[in-house]
C-alpha positions as CSV (number, residue, x, y, z in Angstrom):
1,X,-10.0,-24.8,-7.0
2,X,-11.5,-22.2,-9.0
3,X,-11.5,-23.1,-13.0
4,X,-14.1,-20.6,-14.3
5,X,-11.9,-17.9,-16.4
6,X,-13.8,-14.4,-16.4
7,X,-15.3,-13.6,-20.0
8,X,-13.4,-12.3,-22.3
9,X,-14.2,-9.8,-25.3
10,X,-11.7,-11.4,-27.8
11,X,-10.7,-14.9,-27.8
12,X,-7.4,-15.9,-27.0
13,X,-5.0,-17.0,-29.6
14,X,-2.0,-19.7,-28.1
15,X,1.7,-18.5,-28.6
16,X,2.8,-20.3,-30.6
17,X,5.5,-22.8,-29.8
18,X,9.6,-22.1,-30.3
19,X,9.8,-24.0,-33.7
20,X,13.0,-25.2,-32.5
21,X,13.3,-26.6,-29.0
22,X,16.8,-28.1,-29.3
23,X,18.3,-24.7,-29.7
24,X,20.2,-24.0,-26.5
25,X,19.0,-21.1,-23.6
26,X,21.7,-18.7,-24.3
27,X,20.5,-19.4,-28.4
28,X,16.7,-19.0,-27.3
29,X,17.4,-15.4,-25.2
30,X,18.8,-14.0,-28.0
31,X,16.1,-15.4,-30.9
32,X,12.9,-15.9,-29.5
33,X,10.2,-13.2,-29.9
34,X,11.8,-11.9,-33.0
35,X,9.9,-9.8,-35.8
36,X,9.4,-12.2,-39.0
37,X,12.2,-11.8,-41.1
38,X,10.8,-9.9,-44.3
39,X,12.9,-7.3,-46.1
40,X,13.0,-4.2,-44.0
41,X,11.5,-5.6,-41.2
42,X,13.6,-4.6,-38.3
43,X,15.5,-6.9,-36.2
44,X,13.8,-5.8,-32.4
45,X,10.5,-6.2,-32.1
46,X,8.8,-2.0,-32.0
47,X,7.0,-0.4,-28.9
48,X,3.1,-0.6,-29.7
49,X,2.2,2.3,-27.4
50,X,-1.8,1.4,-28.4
51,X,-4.6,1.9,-26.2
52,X,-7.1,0.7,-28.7
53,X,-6.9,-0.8,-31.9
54,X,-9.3,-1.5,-35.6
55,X,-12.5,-3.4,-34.7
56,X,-12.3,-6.9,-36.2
57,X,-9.5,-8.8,-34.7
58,X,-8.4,-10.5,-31.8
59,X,-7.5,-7.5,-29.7
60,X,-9.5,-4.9,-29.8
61,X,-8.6,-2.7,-26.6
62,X,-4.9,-2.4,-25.0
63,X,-6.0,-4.7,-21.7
64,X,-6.1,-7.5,-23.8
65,X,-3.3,-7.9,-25.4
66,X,-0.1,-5.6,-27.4
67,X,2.4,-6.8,-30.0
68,X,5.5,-5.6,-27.6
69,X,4.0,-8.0,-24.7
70,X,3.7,-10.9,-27.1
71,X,7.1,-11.3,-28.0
72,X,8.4,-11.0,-24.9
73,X,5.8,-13.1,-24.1
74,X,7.1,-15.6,-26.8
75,X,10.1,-16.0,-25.5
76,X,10.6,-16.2,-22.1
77,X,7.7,-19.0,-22.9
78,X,10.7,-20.4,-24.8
79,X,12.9,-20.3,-22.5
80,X,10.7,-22.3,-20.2
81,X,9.4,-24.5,-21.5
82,X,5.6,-23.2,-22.3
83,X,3.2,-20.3,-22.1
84,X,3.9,-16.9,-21.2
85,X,2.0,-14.0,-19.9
86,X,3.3,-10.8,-18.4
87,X,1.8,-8.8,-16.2
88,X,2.6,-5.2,-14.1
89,X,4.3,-6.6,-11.5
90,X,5.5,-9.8,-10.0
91,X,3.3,-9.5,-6.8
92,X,0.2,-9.0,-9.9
93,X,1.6,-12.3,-11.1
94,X,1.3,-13.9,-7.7
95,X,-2.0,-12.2,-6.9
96,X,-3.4,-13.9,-10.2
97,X,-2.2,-17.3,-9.3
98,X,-3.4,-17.2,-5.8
99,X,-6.8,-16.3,-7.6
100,X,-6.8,-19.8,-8.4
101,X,-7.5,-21.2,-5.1
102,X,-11.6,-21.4,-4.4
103,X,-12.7,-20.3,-0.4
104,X,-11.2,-21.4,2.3
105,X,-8.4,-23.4,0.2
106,X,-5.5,-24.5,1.7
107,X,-2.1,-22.9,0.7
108,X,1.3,-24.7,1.5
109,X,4.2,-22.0,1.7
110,X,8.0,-21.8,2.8
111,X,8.3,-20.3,5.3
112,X,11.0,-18.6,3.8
113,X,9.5,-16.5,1.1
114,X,9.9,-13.4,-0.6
115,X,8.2,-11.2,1.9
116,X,5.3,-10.0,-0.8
117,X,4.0,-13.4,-1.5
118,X,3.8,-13.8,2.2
119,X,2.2,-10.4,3.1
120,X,-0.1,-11.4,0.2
121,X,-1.3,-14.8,1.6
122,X,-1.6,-13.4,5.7
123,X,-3.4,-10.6,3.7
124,X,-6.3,-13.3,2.1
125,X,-6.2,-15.8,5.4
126,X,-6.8,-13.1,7.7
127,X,-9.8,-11.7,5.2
128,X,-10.8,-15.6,5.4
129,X,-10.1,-16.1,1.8
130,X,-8.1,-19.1,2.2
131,X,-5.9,-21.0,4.7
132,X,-1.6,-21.1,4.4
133,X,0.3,-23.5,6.2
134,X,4.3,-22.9,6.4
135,X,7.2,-25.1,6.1
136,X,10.9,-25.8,5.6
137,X,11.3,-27.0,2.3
138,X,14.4,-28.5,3.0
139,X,12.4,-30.7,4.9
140,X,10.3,-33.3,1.9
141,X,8.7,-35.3,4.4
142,X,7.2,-32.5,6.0
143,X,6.0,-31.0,3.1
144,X,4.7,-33.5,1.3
145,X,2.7,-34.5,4.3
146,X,1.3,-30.8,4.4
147,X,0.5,-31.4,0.8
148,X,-2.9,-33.4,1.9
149,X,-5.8,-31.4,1.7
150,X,-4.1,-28.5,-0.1
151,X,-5.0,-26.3,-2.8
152,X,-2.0,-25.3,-4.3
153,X,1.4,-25.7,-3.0
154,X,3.7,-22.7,-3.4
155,X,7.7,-23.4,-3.9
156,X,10.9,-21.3,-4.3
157,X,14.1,-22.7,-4.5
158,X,16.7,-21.3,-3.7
159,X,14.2,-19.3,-1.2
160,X,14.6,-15.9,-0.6
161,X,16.5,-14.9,1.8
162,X,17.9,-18.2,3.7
163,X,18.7,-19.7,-0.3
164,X,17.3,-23.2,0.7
165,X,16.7,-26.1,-2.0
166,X,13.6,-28.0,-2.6
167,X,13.4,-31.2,-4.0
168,X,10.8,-30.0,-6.8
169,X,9.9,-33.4,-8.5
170,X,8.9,-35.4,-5.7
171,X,6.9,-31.9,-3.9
172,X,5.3,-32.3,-7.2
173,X,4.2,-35.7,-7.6
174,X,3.1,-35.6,-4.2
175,X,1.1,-32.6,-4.6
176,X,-0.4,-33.8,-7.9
177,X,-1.5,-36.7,-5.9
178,X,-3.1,-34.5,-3.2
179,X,-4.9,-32.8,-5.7
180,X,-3.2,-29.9,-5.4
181,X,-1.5,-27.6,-7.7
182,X,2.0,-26.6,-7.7
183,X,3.8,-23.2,-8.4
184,X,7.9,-22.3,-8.6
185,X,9.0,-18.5,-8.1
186,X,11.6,-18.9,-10.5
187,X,13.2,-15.6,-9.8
188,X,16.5,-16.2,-8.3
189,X,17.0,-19.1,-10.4
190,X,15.9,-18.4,-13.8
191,X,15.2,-20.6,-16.6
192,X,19.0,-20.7,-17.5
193,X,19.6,-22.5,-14.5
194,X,16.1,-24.3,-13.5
195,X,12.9,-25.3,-15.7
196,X,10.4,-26.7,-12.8
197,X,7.8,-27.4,-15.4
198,X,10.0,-29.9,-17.1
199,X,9.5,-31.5,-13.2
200,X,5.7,-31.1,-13.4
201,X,5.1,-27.7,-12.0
202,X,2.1,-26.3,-13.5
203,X,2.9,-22.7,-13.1
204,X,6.3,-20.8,-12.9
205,X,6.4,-17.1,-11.4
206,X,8.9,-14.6,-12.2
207,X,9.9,-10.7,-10.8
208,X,10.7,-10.3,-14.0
209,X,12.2,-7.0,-11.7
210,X,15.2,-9.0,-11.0
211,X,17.3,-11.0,-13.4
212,X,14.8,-11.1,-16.5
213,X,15.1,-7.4,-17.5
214,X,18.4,-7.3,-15.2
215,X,19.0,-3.4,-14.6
216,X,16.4,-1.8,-11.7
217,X,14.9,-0.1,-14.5
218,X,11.8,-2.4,-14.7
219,X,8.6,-3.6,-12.8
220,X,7.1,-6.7,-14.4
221,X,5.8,-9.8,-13.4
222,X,5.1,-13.1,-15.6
223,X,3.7,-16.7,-15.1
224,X,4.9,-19.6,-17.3
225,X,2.2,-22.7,-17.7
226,X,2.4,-25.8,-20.5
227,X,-1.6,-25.9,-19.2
228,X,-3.7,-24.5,-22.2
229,X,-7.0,-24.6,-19.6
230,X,-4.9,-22.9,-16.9
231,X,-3.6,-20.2,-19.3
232,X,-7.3,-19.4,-20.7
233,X,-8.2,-18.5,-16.8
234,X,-5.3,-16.4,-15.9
235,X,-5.2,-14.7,-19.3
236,X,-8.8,-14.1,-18.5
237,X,-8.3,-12.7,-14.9
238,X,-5.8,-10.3,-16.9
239,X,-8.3,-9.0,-18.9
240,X,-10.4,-8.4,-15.6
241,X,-8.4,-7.1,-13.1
242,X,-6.5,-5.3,-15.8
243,X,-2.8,-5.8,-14.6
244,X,-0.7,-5.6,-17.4
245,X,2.5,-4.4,-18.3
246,X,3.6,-1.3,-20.2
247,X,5.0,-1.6,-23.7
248,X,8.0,0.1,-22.7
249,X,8.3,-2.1,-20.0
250,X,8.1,-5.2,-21.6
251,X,10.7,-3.8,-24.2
252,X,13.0,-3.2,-21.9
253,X,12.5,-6.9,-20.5
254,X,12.6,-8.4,-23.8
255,X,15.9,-6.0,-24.4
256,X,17.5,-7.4,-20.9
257,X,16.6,-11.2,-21.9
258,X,18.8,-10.7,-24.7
259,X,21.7,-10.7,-22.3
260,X,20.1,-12.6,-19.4
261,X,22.8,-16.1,-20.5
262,X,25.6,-13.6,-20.1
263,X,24.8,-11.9,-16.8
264,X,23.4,-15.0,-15.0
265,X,27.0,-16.7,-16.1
266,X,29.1,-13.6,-14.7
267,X,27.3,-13.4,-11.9
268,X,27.2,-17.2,-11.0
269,X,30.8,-17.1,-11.5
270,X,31.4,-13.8,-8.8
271,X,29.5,-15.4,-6.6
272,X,31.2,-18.4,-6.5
273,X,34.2,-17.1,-5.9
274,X,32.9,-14.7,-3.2
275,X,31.3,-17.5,-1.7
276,X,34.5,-19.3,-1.2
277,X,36.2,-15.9,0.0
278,X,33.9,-15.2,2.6
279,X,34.2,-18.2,4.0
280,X,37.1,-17.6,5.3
281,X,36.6,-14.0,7.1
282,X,36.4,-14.0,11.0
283,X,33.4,-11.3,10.9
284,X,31.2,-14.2,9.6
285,X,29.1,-17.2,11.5
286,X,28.0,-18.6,8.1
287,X,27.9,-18.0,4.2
288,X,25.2,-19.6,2.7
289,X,25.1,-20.4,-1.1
290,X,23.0,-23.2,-2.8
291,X,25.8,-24.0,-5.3
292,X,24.3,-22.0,-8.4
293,X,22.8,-18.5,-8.8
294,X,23.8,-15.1,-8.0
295,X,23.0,-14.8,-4.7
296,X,24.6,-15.5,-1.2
297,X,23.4,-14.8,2.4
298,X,26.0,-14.2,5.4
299,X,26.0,-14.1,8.6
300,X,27.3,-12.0,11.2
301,X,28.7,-13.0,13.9
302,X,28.0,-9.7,15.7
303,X,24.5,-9.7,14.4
304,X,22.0,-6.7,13.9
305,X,24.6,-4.2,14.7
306,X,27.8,-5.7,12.4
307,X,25.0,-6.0,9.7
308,X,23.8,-2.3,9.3
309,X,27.5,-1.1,10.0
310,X,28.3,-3.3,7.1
311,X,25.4,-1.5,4.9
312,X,26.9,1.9,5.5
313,X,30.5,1.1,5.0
314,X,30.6,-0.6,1.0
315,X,31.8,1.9,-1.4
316,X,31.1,-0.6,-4.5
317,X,28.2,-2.4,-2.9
318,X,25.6,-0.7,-3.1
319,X,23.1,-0.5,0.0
320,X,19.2,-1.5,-1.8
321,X,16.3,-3.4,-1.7
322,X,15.3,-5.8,-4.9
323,X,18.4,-7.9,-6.8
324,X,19.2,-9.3,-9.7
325,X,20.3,-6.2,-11.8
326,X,24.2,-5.9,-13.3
327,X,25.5,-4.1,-9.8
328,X,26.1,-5.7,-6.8
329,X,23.9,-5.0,-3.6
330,X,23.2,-5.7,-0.1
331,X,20.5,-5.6,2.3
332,X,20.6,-6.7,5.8
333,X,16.5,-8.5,5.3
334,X,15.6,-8.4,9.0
335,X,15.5,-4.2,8.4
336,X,11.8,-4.9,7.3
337,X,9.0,-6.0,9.8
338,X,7.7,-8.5,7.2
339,X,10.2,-10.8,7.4
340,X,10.5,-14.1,9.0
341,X,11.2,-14.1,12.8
342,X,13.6,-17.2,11.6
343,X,15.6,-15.3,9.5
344,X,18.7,-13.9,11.9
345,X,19.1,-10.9,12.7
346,X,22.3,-10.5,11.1
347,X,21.7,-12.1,7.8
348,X,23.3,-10.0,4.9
349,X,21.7,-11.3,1.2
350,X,24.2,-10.3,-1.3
351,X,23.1,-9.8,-4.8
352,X,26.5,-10.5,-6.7
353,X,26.8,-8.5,-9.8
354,X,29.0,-8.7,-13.2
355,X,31.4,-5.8,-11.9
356,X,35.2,-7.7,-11.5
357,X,35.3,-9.9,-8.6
358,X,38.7,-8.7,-7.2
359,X,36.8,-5.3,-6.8
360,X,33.8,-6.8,-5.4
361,X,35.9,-8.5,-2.7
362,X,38.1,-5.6,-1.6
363,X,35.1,-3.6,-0.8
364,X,33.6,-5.9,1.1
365,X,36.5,-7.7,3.0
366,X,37.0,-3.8,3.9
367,X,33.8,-2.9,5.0
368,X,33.4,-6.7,6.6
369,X,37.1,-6.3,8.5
370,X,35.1,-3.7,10.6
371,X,32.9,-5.4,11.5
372,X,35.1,-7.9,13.8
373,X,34.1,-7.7,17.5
C-alpha cells in the first residue's frame, strides 16, 4: 500500500469531533457543522466563495481548504462516525482512495458495482496499475478467501443495481487479517441506515450526488475515515490532484443533510410498500429489495423490450440516470455498455421518492399493466 501523503503547503488541522456523540442521526443532520453561536452570528454556515486567502494561517489558497467545506465536512463526519473530506465528485472520491493501493496491488470488487468504480478499476488494471478480482458478496466464503493477497477490498451493500447484502464485519476482520484495507460505498445506504466504520471499515465513500444533498442539483463526492494517518494522505492527494468541491456545492449538500433523516424515512417507507405491491403484478419475474433503503430492482418478465416500454410509458416516474433525489425514477441499467453482463436484461432499478405512494403506484401499475406479454 502506498502511505506517503503528497506535501502539503499548510498543515492540516483535525475536525474536530461532534462534542456530543449520544445525540441521535436525525439530531446530528440537523446540528452538526453549525456556525458558533455568538450574537448575530447566523444560524447556516455562509458560502466562502475564496480563491485565496491572508498569508499566515492554515489555509492559504482555496485547494486546501474553505470554511463552507468544513462544516459540511463536520458533519457528515458526525454522522458517521469520523473524518470527513469532500471532494468534486464521488468518482474523485473513489479515484483518491484507489490511489492508495501501491503497483500491481490486488483489488477485491463486487461484481455488482456502480458502473464508475468499475470503469475506474478496468481503466488502472488494463494501464497495469493494479490487479481487481470480482465477486458475489452474497457469497462470504468466497470473498474472504479472495481477501488473501489483496490490497484493499472494495464493498457496497446494498450493491448497485442487483441491491445484494454483505456481511461487512466479518469481510472486515478477514480483510484486516489479510492485510488488506477495506472501503464501504455508503451511497444507497447512508449513515442513517448503516455506519461500516463502527464494523471496522477504514474508509466510507459517498455520491454525495444521491441521497446526501438529495435533489439532482449537486455533484460531490466525500470519504469518511476514524484513521488520522489515512486522512493526512488523502487530504494530501486533495491538495495535489486538486479535486475539490465548490462552496456552492457543498452548501447545498450541507443544506440537503439537513433533511436527509426525513427523506431517507419517506422514502424507505414508499418503497416498502411498493415493494410489497409489485410483488404481486404478473408483468414481473422478481422484485428485489434488501429490506431497507430507497431503492428496489424489478424484473421483467418480457425482458429488454417490457423494460424500455416501461421507461417511456410513467407519467410520474420519471425516466433518468443517478438516484437518490426527492422524485422517483427509473432506469432500465442494462441501457449502458458498462454494466455487468450478469445483470438481466430486463432489470428496472427504481429510485423511490417522497411523492405519495398511492400516486407512485398508479403510475407504475399503469405503465407496468402494458407491459404483460
Amino acid at each position: 500500500m502506498a502511505t506517503d501523503s503528497p506535501a502539503s503547503p499548510t498543515p492540516s488541522s483535525p475536525t474536530p469531533a461532534f462534542p456530543t456523540p449520544a445525540l441521535k442521526p436525525s439530531t446530528i443532520a440537523v446540528t452538526a457543522g453549525r456556525p458558533a453561536r455568538t450574537p448575530d452570528a447566523p444560524l447556516n454556515t455562509p458560502i466562502t466563495m475564496a480563491a485565496t486567502y491572508v498569508a499566515g494561517g492554515e489555509v492559504e489558497y482555496g485547494r486546501y481548504g474553505n470554511p463552507t467545506w468544513t462544516a459540511l465536512e463536520d458533519a457528515l463526519g458526525a454522522l458517521e462516525g469520523g473524518r470527513c473530506l469532500t471532494f468534486a465528485s464521488g468518482l474523485a472520491a473513489v479515484a483518491t482512495v484507489l490511489d492508495l493501493v501501491g503497483a500491481d496491488g490486488k483489488v477485491v470488487v463486487p461484481r455488482h458495482a456502480y458502473t464508475g468504480t468499475i470503469m475506474q478499476l478496468g481503466d488502472l488494471e488494463a494501464r497495469g496499475r493494479l490487479r481487481t478480482e470480482l465477486v458475489d458478496v452474497t457469497d462470504t466464503d468466497a470473498v474472504v478467501a479472495a481477501c488473501d493477497g489483496a490490497a484493499l477490498v472494495w464493498l457496497e451493500s446494498p450493491t448497485n443495481p442487483a441491491l445484494e447484502v454483505a456481511d461487512i464485519a466479518t469481510i472486515t476482520a478477514a480483510a484486516h487479517e489479510a492485510g488488506a484495507y477495506v472501503v464501504v460505498d455508503n451511497t444507497f445506504a447512508t449513515p442513517l441506515l448503516q455506519r461500516p466504520l463502527e464494523h471496522g471499515v477504514d474508509l466510507v465513500v459517498h455520491s454525495a450526488t444521491k441521497y446526501l444533498a438529495g435533489h439532482s442539483d449537486v455533484q460531490m463526492g466525500a470519504i469518511v475515515t476514524r484513521d488520522d494517518e489515512l486522512h493526512g494522505v488523502l487530504k494530501g492527494r486533495r491538495d495535489l490532484v486538486g479535486a475539490i468541491p465548490g462552496p456552492f456545492e457543498a452548501w447545498l449538500t450541507l443544506r440537503g443533510l439537513r433533511t436527509l433523516h426525513l427523506r431517507v424515512e419517506r422514502a424507505q417507507a414508499n418503497a416498502e410498500e411498493l415493494a410489497r405491491r409489485l410483488a404481486e403484478h404478473p408483468a414481473l419475474s422478481e422484485v428485489r429489495y434488501p429490506g431497507f433503503g430507497g431503492i428496489v430492482s424489478i424484473v421483467l418478465a418480457q425482458g429488454e423490450v417490457a423494460a424500455d416500454l416501461l421507461s417511456r410509458k410513467t407519467r410520474l416516474w420519471i425516466h433518468a440516470t443517478s438516484l437518490g433525489g426527492v422524485e422517483s425514477s427509473l432506469e432500465r441499467r442494462r441501457r449502458w455498455k458498462a454494466e455487468a453482463a450478469t445483470i438481466p436484461d430486463g432489470l428496472v432499478r427504481l429510485s423511490v421518492g417522497i411523492e405519495d405512494v398511492d400516486d407512485l403506484w398508479d403510475d407504475l401499475r399503469s405503465a407496468l399493466d402494458g407491459c404483460v406479454g
